[in-house]
C-alpha positions as CSV (number, residue, x, y, z in Angstrom):
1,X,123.8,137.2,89.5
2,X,125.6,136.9,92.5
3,X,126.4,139.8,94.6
4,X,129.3,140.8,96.5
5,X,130.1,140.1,99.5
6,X,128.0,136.9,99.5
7,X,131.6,134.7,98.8
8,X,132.0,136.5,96.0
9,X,134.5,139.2,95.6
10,X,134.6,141.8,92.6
11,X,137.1,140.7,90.8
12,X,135.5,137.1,90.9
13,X,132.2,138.9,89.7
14,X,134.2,140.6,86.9
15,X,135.9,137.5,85.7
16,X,132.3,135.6,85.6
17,X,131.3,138.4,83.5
18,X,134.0,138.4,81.3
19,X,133.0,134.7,80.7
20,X,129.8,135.3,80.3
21,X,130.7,137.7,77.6
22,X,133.5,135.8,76.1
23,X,131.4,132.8,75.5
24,X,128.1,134.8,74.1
25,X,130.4,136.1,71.7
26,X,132.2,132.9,70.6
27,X,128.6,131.3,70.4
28,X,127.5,134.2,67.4
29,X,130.6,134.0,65.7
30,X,130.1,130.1,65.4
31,X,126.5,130.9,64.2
32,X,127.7,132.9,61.3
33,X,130.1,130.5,60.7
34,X,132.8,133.0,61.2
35,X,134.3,130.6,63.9
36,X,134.9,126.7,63.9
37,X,133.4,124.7,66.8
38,X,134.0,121.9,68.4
39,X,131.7,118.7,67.4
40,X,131.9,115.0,69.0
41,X,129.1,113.0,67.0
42,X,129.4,110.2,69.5
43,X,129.1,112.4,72.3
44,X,125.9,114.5,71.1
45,X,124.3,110.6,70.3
46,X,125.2,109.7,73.8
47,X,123.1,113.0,74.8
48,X,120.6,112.6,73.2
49,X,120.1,108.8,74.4
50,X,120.2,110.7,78.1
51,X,117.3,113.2,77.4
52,X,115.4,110.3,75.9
53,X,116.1,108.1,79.0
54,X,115.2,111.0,81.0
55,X,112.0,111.8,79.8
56,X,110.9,108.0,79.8
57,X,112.0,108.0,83.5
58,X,110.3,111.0,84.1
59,X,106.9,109.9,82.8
60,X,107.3,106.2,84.3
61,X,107.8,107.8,87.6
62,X,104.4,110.2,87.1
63,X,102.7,107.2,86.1
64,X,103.3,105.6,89.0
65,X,102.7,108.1,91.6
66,X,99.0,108.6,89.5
67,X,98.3,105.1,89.7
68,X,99.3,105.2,93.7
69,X,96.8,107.4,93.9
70,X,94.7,105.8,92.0
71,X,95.0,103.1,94.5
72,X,94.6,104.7,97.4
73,X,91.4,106.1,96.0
74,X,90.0,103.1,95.6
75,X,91.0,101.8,98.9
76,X,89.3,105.3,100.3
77,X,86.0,103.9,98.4
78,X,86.2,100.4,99.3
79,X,86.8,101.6,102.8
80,X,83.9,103.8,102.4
81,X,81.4,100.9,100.9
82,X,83.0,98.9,104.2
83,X,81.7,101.9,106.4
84,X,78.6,101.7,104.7
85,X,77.9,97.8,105.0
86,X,78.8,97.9,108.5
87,X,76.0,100.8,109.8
88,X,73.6,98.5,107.3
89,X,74.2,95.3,109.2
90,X,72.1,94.8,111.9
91,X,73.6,93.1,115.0
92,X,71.4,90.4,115.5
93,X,71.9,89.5,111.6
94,X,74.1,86.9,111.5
95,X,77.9,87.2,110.0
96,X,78.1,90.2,111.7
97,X,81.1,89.5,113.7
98,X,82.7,87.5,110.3
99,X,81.7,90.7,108.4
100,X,83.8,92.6,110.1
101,X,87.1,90.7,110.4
102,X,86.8,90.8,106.4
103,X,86.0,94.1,106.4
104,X,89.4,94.6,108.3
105,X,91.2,92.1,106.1
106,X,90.1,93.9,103.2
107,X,91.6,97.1,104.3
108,X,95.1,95.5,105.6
109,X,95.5,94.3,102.1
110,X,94.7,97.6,100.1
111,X,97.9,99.4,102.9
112,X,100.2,96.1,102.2
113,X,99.4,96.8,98.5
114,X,99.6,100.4,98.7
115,X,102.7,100.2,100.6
116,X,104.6,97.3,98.9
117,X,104.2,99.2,95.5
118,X,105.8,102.3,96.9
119,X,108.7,100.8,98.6
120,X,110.1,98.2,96.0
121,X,108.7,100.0,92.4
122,X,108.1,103.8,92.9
123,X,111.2,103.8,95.0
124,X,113.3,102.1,93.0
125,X,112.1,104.5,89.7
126,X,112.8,107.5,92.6
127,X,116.5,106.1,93.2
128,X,117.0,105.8,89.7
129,X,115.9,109.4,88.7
130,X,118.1,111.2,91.7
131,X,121.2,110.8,89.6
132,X,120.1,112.5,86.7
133,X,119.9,116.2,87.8
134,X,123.5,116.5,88.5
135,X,124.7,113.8,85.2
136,X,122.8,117.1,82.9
137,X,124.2,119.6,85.3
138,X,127.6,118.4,84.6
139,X,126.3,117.8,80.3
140,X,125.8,121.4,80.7
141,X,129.0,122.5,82.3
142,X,130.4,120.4,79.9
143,X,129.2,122.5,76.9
144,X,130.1,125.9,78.7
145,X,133.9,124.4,78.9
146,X,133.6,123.2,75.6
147,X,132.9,127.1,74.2
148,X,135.5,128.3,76.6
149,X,138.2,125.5,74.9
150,X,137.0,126.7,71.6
151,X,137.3,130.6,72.4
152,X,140.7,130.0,74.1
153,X,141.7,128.2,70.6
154,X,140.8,131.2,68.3
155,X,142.4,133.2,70.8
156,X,145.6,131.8,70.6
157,X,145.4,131.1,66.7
158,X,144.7,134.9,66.5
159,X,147.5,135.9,68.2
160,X,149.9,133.2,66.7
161,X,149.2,134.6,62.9
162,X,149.5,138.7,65.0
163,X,152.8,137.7,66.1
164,X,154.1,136.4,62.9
165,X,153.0,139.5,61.4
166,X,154.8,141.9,63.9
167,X,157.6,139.8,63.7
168,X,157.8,140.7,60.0
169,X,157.1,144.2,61.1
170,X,160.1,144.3,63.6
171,X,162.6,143.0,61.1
172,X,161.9,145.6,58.2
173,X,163.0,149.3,58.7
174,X,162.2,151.2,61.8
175,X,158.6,152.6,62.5
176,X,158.1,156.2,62.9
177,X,158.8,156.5,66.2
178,X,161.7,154.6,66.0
179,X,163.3,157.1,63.1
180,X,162.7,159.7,65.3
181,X,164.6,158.2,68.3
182,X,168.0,158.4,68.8
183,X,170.3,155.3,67.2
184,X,170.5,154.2,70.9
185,X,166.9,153.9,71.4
186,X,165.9,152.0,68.4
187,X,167.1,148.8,69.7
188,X,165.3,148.9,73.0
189,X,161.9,150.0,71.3
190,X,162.2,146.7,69.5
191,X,162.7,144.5,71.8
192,X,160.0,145.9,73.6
193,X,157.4,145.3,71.2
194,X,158.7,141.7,71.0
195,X,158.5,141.4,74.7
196,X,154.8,142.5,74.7
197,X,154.2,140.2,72.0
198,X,155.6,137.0,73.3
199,X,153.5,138.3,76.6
200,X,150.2,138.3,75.2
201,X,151.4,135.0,73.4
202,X,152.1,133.3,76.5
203,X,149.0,134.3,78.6
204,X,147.4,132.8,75.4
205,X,148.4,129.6,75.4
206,X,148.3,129.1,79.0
207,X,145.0,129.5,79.1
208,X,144.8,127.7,75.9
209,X,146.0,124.1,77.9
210,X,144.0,125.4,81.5
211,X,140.6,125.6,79.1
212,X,141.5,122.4,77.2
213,X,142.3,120.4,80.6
214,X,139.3,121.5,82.0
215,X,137.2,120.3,78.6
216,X,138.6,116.9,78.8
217,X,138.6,115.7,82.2
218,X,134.8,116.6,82.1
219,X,134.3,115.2,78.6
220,X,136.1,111.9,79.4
221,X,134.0,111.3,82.5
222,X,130.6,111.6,80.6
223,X,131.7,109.6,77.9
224,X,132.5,106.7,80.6
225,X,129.0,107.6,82.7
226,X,126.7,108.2,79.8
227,X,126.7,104.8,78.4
228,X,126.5,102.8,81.8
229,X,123.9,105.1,82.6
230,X,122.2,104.5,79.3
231,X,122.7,100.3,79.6
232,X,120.9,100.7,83.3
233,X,117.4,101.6,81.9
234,X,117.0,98.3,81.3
235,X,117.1,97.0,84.6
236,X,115.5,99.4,86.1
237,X,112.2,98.8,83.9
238,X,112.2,95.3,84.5
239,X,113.0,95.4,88.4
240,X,109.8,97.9,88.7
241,X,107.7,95.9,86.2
242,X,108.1,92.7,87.7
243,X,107.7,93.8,91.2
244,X,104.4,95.7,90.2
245,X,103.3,92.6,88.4
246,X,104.4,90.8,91.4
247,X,102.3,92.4,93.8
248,X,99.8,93.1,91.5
249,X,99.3,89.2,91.5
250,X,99.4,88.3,95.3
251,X,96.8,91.5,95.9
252,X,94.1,89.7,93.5
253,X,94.8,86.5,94.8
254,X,94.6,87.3,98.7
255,X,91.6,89.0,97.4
256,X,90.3,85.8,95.5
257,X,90.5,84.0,99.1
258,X,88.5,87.3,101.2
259,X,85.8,86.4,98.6
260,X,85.6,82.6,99.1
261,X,86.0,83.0,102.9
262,X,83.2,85.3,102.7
263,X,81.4,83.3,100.5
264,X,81.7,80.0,102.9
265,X,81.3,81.9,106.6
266,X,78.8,84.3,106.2
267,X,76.8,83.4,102.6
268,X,75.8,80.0,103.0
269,X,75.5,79.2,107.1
270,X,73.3,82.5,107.0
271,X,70.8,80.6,105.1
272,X,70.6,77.7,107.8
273,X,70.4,80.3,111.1
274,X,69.2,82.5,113.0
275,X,66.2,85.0,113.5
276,X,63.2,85.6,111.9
277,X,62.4,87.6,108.5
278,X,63.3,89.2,105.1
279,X,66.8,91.0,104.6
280,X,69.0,92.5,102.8
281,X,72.3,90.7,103.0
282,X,75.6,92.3,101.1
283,X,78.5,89.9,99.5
284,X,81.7,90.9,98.7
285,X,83.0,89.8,95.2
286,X,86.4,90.7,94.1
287,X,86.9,89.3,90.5
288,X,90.9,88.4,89.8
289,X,90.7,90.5,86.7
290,X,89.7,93.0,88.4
291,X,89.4,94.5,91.8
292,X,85.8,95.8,92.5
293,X,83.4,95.2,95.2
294,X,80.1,93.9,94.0
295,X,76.9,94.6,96.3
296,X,75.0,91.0,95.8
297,X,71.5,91.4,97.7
298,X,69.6,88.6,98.4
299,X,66.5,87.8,100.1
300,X,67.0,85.2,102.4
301,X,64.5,83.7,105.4
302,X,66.5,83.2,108.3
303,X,65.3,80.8,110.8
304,X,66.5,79.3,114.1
305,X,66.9,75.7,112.5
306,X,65.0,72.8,110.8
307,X,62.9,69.6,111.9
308,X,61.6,66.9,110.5
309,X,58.2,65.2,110.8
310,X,58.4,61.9,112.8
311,X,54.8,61.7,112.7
312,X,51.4,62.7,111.1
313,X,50.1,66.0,113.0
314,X,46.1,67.1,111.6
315,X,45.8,70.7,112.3
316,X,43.1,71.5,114.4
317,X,43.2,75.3,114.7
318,X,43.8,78.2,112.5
319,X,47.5,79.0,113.3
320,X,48.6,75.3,113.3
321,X,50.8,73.7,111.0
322,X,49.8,70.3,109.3
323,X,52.4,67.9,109.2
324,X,53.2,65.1,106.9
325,X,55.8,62.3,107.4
326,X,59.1,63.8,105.9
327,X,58.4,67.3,105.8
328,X,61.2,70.0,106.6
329,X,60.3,72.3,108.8
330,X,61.8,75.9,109.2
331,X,61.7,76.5,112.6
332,X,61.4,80.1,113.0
333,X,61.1,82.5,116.5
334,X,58.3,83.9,117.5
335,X,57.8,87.8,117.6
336,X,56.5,87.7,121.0
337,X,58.7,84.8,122.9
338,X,55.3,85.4,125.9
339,X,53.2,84.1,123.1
340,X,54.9,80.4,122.9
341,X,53.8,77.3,124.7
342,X,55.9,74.9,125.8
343,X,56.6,72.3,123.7
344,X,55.2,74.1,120.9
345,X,57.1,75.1,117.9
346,X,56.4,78.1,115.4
347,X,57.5,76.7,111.6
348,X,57.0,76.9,108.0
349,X,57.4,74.1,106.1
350,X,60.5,74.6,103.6
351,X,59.0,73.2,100.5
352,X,55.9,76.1,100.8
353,X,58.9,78.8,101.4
354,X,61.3,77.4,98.2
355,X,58.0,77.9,96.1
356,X,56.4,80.8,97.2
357,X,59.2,82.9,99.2
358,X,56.7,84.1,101.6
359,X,55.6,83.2,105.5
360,X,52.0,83.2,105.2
361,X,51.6,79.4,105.9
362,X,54.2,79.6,109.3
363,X,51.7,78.0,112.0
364,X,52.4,76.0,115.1
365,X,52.9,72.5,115.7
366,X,53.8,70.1,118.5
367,X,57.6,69.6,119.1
368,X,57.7,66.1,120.0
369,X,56.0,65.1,116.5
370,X,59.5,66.4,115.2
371,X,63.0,65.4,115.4
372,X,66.0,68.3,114.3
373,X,68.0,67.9,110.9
């Protein structure tokens, strides 16, 4: 309750009371049926159609904001598994530098995604939902009017059927007090009584037409907003549907090209280059239907680049390589670069390494029996 001195004075308070009152008591009178109220079937359909559309609203706009987070959560993990690829690679691996501009792709697409959805569908379910606090604000003041109209009404019919009655009382012989007064007096008493009557009758219906005013003009401007408001819904659904859908689309399919980019810049020339050895070496897939990141580990023998055998070579040591016209050589580095003579070569021949995915044949060999593929 407001208290005074806050804007409020004390005969402000009282009169807020008085309503307060007034309308509590018109509400159980209507209850027991003991007084009529006033019912507008279209009106309580077109209220009802605004609770429903704001409790769809409402749960649209919860469901968006959970599967915002739901997206930044999986742009915290994918970011994470990023993290986690990038302390794995080694520096001398090679992709490393491609790696990470994908890696940074990656997470400029999860913000754009992230941010697009929140500006052009949560924002427009936001907008949308901002009107509807003071629309059932005004419902509700609405409804306190409407009891205030209805009160004022069985007011004034009260004390329309009262005056009829003491107008009936007035015109037979004198009351009481009236006998007792002197002839003079009699008159005066009368017109007294009528003058209180038509009084009370007066204040009555004044604030019979102030109440009823007040009911209308709010009543007549719902019943124009309601149904525009109601017609909007549909809109509004498809504007943030579509937009998702929208984005939704150009987020798996800028996705769909990180993959193949990865797939043709780091995948397949990392089977063709550099360094010697065994590793593991982590793909990114991101599926169109849906956007996870696979871990694909392969085993792959990374060597410096391939020859072929010009000429016949007979090995005549232990750690040589024997070399037959047309063999592919994987030319690999050697652990100890002290250790290599010139114009010798340390290789493995690639149809050994395709069968038994090992190095346990790698040997030397002259370069000059060789030519590069």
């Amino acid at each position: 309750m407001a208290e005074i001195g806050k804007g409020v004075t004390a005969g402000k308070l009282a009169s807020n009371v008085q309503k307060r009152l007034s309308r509590a008591q018109e509400k159980v009178l209507q209850k027991l049926g003991k007084a009529d109220e006033t019912r507008d079937a279209a009106f309580e359909e077109m209220v009802a159609n605004f609770n429903k559309q704001m409790t769809e609203g409402t749960k649209l706009q919860k469901d968006l904001k959970a599967y915002m987070v739901a997206v930044k959560t999986m742009h915290e993990a994918s970011r994470r598994l990023q993290d986690c690829l990038a302390d794995m690679y080694e520096p001398d691996w090679y992709g490393k530098e491609e790696t990470d501009a994908l890696a940074e792709d990656l997470d400029t697409l999860w913000l754009e995604y992230h941010q697009n959805i929140t500006d052009q569908s949560l924002l427009c379910v936001d907008t949308y939902l901002a009107q509807f606090p003071e629309i059932k604000a005004r419902i509700a003041k609405r409804d306190r009017k409407m009891v205030d109209f209805d009160s004022a009404r069985h007011h004034f019919n009260s004390l329309q059927k009262s005056k009829k009655k003491d107008e009936a009382k007035i015109a037979k012989p004198a009351a009481l007090l009236e006998m007792a007064a002197p002839s003079w007096a009699q008159g005066l008493i009368s017109a007294h009584q009528v003058a209180q009557t038509n009084l009370s009758y007066n204040q009555a219906e004044e604030e019979l037409g102030r109440a009823q005013k007040i009911f209308e003009e709010l009543n007549v401007e719902l019943q124009d907003e309601l149904p525009t408001l109601w017609d909007s819904r549909v809109g509004v659904y498809v504007n943030a549907f579509q937009k998702l859908a929208n984005h939704q689309e150009k987020f798996h399919r800028e996705m769909g090209n990180v993959s193949k980019a990865n797939e043709l810049e780091i995948l397949r020339p990392a089977k063709s280059q550099i360094s010697l050895g065994i590793f593991p070496f982590f793909i990114y897939t991101f599926p169109h239907s849906d956007v996870l990141v696979n871990a694909l580990i392969c085993s792959i023998l990374v060597f410096v680049y391939q020859v072929k055998a010009v000429h016949e070579y007979t090995a005549t040591d232990g750690d040589e390589l024997e070399l037959n016209v047309g063999d592919i050589v994987l030319v690999l580095a050697f652990d100890n670069p002290d250790e290599q003579d010139d114009g010798w070569l340390l290789g493995l021949k690639e149809s050994h390494w395709l069968q038994k995915k090992n190095i346990s044949a790698k040997g030397v060999f002259p370069e000059n029996f060789t030519q590069k593929v």
